[in-house]
N, C-alpha and C positions, 0 to 999 in steps of 0.2 A: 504494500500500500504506500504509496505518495505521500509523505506532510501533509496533514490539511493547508499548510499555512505556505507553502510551496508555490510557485504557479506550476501550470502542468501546460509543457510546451510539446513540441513534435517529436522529443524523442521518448513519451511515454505509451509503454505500449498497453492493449487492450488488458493482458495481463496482470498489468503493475496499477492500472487506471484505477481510482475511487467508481463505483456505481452510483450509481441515481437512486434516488432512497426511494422515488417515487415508476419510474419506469426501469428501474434495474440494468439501464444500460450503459455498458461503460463511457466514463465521460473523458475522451482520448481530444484533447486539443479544441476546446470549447472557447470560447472567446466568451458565452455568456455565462459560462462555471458560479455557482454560487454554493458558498459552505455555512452554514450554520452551525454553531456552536451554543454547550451552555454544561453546566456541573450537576449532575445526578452521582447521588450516597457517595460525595466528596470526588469522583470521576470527573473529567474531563470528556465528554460527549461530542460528536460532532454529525453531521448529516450533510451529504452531498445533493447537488442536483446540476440537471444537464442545462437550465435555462431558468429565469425568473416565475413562466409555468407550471413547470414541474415543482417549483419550491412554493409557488400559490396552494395545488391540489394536494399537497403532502398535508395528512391530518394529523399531524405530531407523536403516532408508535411508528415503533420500530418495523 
């Protein structure tokens, strides 16, 4: 997995790629890449998504 806090350029591959919390597809060279974060039972949580979209219809589980 990628840093969340990385950018993810051309040489990541589908393999190594964050998924999409919400359509599960890997997010390889997204220009509109968006991560969300926040702390659950003192964790460090985060959530990817392919586009502002997918981070709209994401209903907050895993």
């Amino acid at each position: 997995m990628v840093d969340p806090t990385s950018d993810l350029g051309d040489d990541v591959s589908e393999d190594d790629a964050p998924t999409c919390r919400t359509c599960e597809e890997p997010i390889v060279s997204s220009p509109n890449h968006r991560v969300i974060t926040w702390i659950e039972d003192d964790q460090v949580q985060s959530a990817h998504f392919c586009d502002e979209d997918c981070r709209q219809r994401w209903n907050g589980t895993q």
